[in-house]
NURO-58521 format. One record per residue: residue in three letters; chain; z, y, x negated of N, C-alpha, C in turn. Coordinates in nm, 2 decimals. Each point is the difference from the previous one (the first is absolute). Example, Ala and Ser with C-alpha at 12.3 -4.5 7.8 and 13.67 -1.06 7.14 Angstrom:
% residues 2
ALA; A; 0.78; -0.57; -1.32; 0.00; 0.12; 0.09; 0.00; 0.12; -0.09
SER; A; -0.07; 0.11; 0.04; 0.00; 0.11; -0.09; 0.08; 0.11; 0.08
This chain:
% residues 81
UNK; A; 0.00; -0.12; -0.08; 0.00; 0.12; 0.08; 0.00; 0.12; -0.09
UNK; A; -0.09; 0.10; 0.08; -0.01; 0.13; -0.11; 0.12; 0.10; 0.04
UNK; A; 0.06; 0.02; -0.11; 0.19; 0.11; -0.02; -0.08; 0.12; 0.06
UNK; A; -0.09; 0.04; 0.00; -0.02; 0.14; 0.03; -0.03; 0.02; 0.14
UNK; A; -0.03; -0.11; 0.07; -0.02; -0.05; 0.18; 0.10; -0.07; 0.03
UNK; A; 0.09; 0.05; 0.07; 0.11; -0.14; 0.11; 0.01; 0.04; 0.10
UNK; A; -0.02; -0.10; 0.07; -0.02; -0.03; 0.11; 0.15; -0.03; 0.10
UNK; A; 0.02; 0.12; 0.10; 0.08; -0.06; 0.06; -0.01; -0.09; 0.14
UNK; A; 0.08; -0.08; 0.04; 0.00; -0.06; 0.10; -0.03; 0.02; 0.14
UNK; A; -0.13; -0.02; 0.09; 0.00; 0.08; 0.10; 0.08; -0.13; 0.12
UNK; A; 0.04; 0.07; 0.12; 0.11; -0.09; 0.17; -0.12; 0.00; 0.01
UNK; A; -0.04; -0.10; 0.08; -0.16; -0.02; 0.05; 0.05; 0.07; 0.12
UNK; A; -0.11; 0.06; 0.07; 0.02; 0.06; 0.15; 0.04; 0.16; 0.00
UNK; A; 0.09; 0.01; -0.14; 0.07; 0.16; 0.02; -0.12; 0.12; -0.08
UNK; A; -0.09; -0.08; -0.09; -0.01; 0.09; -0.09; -0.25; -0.07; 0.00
UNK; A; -0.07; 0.09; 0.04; -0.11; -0.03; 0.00; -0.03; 0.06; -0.13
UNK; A; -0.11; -0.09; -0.08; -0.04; 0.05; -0.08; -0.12; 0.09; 0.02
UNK; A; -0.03; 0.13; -0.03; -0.10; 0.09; 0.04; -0.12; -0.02; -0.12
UNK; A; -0.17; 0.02; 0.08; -0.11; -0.01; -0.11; 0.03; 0.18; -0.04
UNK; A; -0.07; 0.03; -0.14; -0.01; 0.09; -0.01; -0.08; 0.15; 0.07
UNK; A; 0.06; 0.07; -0.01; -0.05; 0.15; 0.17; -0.14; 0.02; -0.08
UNK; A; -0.06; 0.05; 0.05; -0.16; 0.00; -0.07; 0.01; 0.16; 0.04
UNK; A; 0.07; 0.04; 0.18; -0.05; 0.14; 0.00; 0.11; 0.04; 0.05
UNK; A; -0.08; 0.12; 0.09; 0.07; 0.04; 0.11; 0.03; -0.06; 0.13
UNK; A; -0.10; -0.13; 0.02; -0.03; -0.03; 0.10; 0.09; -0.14; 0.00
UNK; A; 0.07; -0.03; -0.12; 0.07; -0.14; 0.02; 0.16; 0.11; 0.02
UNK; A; 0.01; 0.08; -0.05; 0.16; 0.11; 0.02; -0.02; -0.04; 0.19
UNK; A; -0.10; 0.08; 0.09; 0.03; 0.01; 0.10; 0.01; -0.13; 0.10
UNK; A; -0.06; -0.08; -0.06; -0.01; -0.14; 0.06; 0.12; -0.06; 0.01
UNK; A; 0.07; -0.02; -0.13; 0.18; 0.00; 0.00; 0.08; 0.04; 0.10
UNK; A; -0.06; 0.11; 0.03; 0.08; 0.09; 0.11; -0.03; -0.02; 0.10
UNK; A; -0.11; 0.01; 0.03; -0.08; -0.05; 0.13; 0.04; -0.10; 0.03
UNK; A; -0.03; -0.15; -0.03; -0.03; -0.10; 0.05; 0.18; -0.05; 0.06
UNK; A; 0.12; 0.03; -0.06; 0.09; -0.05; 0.08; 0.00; 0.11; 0.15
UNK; A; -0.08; 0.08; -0.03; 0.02; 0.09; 0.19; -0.12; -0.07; 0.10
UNK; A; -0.07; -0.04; -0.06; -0.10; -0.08; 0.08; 0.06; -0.12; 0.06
UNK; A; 0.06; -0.05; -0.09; 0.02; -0.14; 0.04; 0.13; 0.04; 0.12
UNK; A; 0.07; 0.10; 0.00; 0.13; 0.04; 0.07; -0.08; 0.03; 0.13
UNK; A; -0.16; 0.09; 0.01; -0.01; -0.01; 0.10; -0.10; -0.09; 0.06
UNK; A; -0.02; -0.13; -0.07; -0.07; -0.08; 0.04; 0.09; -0.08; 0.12
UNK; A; 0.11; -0.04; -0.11; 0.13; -0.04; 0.08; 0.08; 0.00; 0.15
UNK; A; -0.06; 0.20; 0.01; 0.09; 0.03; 0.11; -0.13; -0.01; 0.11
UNK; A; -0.12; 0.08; -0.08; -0.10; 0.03; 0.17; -0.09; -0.11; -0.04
UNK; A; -0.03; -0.14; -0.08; -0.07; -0.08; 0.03; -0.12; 0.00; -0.02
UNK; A; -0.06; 0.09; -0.10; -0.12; 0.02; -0.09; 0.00; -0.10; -0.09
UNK; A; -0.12; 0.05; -0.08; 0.00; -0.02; -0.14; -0.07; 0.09; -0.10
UNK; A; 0.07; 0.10; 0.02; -0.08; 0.12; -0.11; 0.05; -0.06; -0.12
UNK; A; 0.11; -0.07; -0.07; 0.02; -0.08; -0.17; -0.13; -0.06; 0.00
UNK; A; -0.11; -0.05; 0.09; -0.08; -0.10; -0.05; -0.12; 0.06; 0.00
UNK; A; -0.01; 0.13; 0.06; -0.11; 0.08; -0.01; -0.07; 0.01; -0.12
UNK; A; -0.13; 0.01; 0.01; -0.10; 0.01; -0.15; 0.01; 0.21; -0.04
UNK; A; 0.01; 0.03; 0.09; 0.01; 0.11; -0.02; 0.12; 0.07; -0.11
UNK; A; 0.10; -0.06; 0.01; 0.10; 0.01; -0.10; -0.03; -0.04; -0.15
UNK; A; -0.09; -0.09; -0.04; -0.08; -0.06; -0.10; -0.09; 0.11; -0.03
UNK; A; -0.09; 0.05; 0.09; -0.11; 0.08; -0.05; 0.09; 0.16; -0.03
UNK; A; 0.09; 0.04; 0.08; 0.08; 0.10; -0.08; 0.07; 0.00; -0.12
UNK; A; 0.04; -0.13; -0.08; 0.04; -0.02; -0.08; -0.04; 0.02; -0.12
UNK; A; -0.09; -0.13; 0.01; -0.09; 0.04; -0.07; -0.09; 0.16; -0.04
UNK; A; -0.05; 0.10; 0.11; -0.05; 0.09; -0.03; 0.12; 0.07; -0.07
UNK; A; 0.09; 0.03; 0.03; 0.13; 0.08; -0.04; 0.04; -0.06; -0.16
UNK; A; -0.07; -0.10; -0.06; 0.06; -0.06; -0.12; -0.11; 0.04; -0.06
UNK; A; -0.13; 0.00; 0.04; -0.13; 0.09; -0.05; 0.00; 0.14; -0.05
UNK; A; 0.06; 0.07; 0.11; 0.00; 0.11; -0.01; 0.13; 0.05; -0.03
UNK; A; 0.13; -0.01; -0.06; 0.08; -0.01; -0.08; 0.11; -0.13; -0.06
UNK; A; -0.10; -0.01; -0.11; 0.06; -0.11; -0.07; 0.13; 0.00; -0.09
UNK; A; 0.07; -0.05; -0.04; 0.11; -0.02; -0.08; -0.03; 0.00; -0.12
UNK; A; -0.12; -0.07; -0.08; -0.01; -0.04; -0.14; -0.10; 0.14; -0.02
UNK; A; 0.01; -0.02; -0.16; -0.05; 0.11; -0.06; -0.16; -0.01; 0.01
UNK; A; -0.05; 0.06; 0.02; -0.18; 0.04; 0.04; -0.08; -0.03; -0.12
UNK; A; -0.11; -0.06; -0.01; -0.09; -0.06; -0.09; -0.03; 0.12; -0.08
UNK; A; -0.01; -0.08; -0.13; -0.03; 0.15; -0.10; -0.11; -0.01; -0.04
UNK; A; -0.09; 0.16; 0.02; -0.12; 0.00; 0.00; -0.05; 0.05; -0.12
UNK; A; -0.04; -0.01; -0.06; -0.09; 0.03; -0.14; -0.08; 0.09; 0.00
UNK; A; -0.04; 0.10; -0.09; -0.12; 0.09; 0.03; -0.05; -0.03; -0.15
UNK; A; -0.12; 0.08; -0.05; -0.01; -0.01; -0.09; -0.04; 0.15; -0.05
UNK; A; -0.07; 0.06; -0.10; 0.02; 0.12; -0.02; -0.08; 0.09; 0.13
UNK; A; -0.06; -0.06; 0.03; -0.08; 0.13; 0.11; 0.11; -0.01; 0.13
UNK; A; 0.08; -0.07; 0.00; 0.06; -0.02; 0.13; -0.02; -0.05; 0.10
UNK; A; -0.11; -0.11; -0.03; -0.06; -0.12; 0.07; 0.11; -0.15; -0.02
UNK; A; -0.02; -0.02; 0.12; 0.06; -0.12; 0.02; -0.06; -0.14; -0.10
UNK; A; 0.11; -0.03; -0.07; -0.06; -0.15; -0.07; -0.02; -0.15; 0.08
C-alpha cells in the first residue's frame, strides 16, 4: 500500500462515493435531484427520470466547466497551431 494514499474505511449505506463534478451542471444536479424525487413521492410524477434533467446538465457542464480550459497555441503571427 502506498504511505502517501490511506484509505479510510467507508459504513456502506451512509457515505456514497461521488464521480468527479465535470461542471456546473453536475453542482445543480446534486441539489436538484433529492427535490425531484421528494416531489415525485408526494404528487406521483416522475420529473427524477425526465431526460430533460440530462440534457440541462449536461449543457450547463459545457457551458461552465470546472477543469481548466484547453491550451491554445499560437504561433508568431497569432495563428492558431
Amino acid at each position: 500500500m502506498n504511505e502517501k494514499f490511506k484509505t479510510l474505511p467507508i459504513r456502506h449505506g451512509l457515505v456514497k462515493p461521488r464521480a468527479r463534478m465535470k461542471g456546473i451542471g453536475d453542482l445543480v444536479a446534486v441539489v436538484a435531484q433529492p427535490i425531484a424525487k421528494a416531489i415525485d413521492s408526494v404528487a406521483g410524477t416522475k420529473i427524477s427520470t425526465c431526460g430533460g434533467c440530462q440534457k440541462r446538465k449536461e449543457f450547463l457542464n459545457r457551458a461552465v466547466p470546472f477543469s481548466k480550459p484547453e491550451t491554445i497555441f499560437l504561433d508568431h503571427d497569432h495563428n492558431l497551431q
